[in-house]
Structures are given as structure tokens and as C-alpha cells.
Biopython code that builds the backbone (N, CA, C, O; Angstrom):
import numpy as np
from Bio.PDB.StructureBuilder import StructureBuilder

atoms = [
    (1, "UNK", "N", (0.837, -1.208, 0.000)),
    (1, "UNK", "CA", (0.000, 0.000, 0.000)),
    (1, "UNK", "C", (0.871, 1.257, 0.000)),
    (1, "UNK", "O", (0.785, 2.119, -0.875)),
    (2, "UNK", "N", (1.596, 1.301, 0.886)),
    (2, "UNK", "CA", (2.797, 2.318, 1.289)),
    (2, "UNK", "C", (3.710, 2.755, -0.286)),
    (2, "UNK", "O", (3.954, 3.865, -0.757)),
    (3, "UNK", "N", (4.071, 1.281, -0.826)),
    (3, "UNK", "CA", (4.893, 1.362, -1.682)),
    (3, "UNK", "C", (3.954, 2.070, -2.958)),
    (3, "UNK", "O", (4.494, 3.062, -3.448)),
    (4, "UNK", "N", (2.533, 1.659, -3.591)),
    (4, "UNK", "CA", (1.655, 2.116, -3.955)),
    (4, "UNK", "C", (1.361, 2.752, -3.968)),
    (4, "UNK", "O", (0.797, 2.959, -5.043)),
    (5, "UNK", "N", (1.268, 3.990, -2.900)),
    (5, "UNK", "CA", (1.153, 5.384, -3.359)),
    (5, "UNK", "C", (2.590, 6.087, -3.223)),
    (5, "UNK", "O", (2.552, 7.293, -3.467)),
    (6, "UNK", "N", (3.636, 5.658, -2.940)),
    (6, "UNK", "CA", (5.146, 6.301, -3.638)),
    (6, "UNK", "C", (5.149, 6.335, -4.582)),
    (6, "UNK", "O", (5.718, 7.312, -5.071)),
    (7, "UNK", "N", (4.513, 5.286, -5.557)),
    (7, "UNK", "CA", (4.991, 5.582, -6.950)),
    (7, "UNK", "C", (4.170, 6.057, -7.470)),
    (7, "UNK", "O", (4.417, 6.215, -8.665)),
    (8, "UNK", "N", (2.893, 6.522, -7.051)),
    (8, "UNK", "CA", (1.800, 7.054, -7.663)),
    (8, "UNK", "C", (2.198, 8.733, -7.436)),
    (8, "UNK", "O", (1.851, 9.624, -8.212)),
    (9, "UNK", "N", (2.924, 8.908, -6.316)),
    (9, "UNK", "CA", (3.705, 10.797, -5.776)),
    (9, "UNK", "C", (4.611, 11.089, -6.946)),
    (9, "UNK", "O", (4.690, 12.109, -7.631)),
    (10, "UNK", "N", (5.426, 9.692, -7.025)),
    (10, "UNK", "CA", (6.995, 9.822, -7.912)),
    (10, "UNK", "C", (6.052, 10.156, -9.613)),
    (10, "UNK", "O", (6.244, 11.215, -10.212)),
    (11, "UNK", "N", (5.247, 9.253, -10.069)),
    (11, "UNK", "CA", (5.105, 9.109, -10.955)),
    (11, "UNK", "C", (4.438, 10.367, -11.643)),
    (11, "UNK", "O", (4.673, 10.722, -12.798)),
    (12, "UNK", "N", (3.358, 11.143, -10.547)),
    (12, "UNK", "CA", (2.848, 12.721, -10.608)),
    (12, "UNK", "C", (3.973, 14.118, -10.469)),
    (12, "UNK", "O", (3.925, 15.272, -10.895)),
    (13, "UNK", "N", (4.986, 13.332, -9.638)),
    (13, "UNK", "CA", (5.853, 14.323, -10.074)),
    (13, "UNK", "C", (6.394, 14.310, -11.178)),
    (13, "UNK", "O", (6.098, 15.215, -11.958)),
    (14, "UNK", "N", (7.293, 13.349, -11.560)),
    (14, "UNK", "CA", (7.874, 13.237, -12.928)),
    (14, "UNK", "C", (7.000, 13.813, -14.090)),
    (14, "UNK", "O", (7.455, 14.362, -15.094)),
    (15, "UNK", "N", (5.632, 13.601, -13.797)),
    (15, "UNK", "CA", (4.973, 14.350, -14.848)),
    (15, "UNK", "C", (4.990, 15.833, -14.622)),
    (15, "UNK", "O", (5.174, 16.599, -15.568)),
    (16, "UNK", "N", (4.827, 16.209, -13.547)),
    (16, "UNK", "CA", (4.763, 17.730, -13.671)),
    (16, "UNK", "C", (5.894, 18.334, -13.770)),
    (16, "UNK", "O", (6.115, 19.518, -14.027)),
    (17, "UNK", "N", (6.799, 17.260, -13.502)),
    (17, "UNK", "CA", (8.264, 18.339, -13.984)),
    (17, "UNK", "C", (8.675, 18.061, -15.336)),
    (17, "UNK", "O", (9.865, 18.275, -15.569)),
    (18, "UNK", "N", (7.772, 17.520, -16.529)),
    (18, "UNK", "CA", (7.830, 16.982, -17.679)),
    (18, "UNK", "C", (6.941, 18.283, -18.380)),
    (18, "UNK", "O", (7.148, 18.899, -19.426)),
    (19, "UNK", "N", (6.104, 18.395, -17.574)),
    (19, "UNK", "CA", (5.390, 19.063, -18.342)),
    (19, "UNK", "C", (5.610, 20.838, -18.144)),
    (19, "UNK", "O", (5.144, 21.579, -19.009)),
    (20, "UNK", "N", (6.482, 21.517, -16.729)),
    (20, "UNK", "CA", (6.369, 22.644, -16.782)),
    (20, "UNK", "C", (7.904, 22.857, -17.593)),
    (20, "UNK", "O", (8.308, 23.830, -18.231)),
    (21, "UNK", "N", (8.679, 21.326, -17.245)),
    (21, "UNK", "CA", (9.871, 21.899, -18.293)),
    (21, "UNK", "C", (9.504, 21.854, -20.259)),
    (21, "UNK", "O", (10.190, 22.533, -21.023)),
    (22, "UNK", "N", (8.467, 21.042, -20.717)),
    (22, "UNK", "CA", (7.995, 21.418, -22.219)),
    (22, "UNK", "C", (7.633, 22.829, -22.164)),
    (22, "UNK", "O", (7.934, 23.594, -23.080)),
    (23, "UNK", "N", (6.725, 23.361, -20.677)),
    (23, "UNK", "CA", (6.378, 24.559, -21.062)),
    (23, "UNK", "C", (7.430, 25.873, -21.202)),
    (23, "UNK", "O", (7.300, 26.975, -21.735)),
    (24, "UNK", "N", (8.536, 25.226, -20.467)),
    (24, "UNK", "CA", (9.746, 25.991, -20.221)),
    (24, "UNK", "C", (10.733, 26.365, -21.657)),
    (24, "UNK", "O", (11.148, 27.460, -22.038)),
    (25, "UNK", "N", (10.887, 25.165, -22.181)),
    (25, "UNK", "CA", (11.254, 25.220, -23.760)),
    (25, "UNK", "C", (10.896, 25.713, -24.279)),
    (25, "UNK", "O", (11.546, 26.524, -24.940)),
    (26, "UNK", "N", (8.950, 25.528, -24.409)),
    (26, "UNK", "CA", (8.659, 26.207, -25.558)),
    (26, "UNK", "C", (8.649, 28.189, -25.431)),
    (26, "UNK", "O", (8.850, 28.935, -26.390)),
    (27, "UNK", "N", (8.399, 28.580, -24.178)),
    (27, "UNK", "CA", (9.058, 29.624, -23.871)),
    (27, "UNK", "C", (10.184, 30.023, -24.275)),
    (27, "UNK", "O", (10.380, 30.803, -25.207)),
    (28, "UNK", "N", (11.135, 29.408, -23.464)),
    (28, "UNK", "CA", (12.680, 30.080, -24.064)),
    (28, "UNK", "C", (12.853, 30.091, -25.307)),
    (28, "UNK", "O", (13.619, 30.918, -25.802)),
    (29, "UNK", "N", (11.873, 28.761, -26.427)),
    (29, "UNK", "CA", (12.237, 29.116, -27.934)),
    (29, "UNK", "C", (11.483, 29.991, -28.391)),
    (29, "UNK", "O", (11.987, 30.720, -29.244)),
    (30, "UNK", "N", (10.537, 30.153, -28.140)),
    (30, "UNK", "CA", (9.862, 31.492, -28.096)),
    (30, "UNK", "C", (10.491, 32.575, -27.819)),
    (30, "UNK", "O", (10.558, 33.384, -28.744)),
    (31, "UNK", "N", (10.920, 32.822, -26.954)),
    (31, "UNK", "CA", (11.482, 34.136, -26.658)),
    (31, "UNK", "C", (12.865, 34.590, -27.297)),
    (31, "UNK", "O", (13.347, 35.701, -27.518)),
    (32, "UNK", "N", (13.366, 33.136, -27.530)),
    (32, "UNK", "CA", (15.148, 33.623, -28.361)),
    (32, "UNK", "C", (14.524, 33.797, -29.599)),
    (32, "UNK", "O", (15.035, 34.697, -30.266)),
    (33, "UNK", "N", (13.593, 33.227, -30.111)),
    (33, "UNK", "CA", (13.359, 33.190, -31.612)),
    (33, "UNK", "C", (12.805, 35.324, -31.629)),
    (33, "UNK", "O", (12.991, 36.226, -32.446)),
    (34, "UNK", "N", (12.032, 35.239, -30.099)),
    (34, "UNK", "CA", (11.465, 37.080, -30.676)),
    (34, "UNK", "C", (12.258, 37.696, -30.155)),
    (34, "UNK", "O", (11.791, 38.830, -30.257)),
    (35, "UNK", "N", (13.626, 37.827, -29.384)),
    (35, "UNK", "CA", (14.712, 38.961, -29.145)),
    (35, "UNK", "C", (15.820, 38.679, -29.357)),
    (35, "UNK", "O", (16.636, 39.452, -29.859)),
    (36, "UNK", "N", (16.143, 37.029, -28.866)),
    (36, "UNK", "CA", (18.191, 37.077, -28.408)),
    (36, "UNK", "C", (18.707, 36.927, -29.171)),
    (36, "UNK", "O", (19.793, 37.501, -29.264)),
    (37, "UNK", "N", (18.090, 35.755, -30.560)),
    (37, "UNK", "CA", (18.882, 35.223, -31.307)),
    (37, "UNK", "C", (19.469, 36.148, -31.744)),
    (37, "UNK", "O", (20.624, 36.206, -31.322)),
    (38, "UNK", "N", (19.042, 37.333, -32.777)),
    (38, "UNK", "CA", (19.654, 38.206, -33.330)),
    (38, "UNK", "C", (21.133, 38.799, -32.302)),
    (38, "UNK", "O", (22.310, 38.746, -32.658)),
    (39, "UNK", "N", (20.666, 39.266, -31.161)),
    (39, "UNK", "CA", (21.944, 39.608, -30.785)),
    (39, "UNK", "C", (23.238, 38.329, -30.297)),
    (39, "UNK", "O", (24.458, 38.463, -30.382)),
    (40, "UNK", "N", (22.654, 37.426, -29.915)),
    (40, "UNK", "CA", (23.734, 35.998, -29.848)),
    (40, "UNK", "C", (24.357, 35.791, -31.014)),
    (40, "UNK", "O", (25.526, 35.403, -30.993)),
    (41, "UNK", "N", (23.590, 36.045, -32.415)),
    (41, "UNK", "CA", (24.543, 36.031, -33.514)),
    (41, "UNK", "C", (24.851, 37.097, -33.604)),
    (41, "UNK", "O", (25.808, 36.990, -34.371)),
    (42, "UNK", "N", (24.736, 38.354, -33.335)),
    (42, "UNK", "CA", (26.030, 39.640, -33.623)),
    (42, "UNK", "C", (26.954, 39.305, -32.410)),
    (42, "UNK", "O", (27.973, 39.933, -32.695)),
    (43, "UNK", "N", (27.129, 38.832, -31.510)),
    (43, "UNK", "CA", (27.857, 38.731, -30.350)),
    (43, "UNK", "C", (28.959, 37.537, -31.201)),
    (43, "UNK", "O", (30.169, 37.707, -31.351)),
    (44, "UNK", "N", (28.324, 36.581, -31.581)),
    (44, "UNK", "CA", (29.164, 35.376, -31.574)),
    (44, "UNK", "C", (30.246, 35.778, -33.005)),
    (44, "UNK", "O", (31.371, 35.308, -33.175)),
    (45, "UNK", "N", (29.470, 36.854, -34.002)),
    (45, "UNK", "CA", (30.464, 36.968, -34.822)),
    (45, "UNK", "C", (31.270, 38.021, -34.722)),
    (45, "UNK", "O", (32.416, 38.153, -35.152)),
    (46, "UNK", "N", (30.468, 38.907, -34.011)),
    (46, "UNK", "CA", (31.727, 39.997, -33.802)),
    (46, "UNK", "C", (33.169, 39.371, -33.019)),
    (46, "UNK", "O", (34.303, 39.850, -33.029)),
    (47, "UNK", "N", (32.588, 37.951, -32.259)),
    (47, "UNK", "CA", (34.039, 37.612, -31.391)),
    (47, "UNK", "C", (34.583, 36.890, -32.539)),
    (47, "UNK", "O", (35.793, 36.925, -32.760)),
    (48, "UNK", "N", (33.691, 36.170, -33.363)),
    (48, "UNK", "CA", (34.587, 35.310, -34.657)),
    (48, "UNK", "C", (35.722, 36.605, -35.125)),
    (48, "UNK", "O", (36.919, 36.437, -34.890)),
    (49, "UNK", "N", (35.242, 37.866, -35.787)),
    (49, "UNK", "CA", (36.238, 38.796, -36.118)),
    (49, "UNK", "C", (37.733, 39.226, -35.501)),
    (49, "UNK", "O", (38.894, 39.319, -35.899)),
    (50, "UNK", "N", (36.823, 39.465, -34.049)),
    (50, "UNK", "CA", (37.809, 39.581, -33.055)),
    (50, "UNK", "C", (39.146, 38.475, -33.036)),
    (50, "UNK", "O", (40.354, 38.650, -33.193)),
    (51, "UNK", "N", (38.480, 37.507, -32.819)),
    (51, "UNK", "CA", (39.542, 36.153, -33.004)),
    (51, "UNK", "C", (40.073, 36.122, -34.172)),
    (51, "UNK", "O", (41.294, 36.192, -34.032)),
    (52, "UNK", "N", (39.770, 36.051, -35.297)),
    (52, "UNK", "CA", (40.298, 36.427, -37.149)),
    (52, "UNK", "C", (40.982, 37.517, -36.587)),
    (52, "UNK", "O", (42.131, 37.169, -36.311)),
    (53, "UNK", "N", (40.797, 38.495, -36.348)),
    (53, "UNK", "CA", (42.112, 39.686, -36.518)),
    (53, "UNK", "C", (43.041, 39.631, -35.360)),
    (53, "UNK", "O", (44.112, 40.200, -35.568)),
    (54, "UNK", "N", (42.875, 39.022, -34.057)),
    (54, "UNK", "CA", (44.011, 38.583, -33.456)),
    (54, "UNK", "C", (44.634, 37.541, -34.019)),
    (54, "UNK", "O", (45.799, 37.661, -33.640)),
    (55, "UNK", "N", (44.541, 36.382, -34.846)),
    (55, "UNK", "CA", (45.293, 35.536, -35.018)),
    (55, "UNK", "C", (45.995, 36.321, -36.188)),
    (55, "UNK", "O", (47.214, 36.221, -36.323)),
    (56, "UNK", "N", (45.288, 37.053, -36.982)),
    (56, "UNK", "CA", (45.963, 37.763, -38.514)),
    (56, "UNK", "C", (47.262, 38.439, -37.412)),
    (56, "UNK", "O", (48.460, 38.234, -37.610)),
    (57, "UNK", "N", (46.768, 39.176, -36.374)),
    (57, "UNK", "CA", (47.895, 40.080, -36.321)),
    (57, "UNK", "C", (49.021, 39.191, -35.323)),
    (57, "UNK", "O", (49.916, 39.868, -34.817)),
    (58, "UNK", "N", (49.002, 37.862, -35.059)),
    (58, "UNK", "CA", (50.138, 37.083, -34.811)),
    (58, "UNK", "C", (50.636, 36.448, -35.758)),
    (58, "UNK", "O", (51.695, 35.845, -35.586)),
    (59, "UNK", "N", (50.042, 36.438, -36.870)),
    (59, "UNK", "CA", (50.588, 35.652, -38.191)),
    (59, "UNK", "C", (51.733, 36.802, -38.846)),
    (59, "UNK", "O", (52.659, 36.495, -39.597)),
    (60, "UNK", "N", (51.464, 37.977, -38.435)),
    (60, "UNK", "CA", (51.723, 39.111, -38.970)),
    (60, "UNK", "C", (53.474, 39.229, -37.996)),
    (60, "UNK", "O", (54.567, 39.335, -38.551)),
    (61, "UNK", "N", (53.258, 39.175, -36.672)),
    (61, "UNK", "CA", (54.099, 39.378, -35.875)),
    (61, "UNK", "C", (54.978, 38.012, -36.624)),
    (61, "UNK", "O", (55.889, 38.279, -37.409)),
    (62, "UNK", "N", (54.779, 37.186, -36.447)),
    (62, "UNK", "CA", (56.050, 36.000, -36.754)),
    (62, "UNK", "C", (56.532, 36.385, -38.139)),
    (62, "UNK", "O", (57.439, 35.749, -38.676)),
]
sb = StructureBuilder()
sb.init_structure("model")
sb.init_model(0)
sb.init_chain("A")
sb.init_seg("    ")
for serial, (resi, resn, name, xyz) in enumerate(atoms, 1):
    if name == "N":
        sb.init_residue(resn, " ", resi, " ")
    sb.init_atom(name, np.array(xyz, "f"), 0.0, 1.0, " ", f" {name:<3s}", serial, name[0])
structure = sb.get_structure()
């Protein structure tokens, strides 16, 4: 009986932490898709540049 409703607690939790983390995803893809992405890709390439012209200017030094 005891053991019977543990897994009936375990098994309601696992669902609700199944289900507020889908709701959690679909949020965050939601939300990068309507603000961050754009700036995560100017961030990530401005450091690509950054990195390209420091290595140019050690290629340069040797």
C-alpha cells in the first residue's frame, strides 16, 4: 500500500516536472526566436572577427 502510493507521488511528479519543463522550452524558444537570437549572432560573430584579426595580427608578428 505504502509502496503504492510512492509511486503514484513519484510518478505525478515526474509528470509535472515533464510538463512545466515542455512549457519551459517552448518559452525560451519562443522568446530567443522574438529577441536574443539576433543579438547571440552579432555577439558570436563579432568575437569570430575579433579572433580572425588577433590571429591575422600574430601571423603578422612572426
Amino acid at each position: 500500500m505504502i509502496a503504492s502510493i510512492f509511486f503514484i507521488q513519484t510518478f505525478y511528479l515526474l509528470l509535472l516536472i515533464h510538463v512545466i519543463n515542455d512549457f519551459m522550452y517552448i518559452h525560451w524558444t519562443l522568446f530567443l526566436k522574438a529577441s536574443c537570437v539576433p543579438i547571440h549572432k552579432a555577439l558570436f560573430l563579432n568575437k569570430k572577427n575579433y579572433l580572425g584579426r588577433f590571429s591575422k595580427k600574430k601571423l603578422t608578428k612572426k
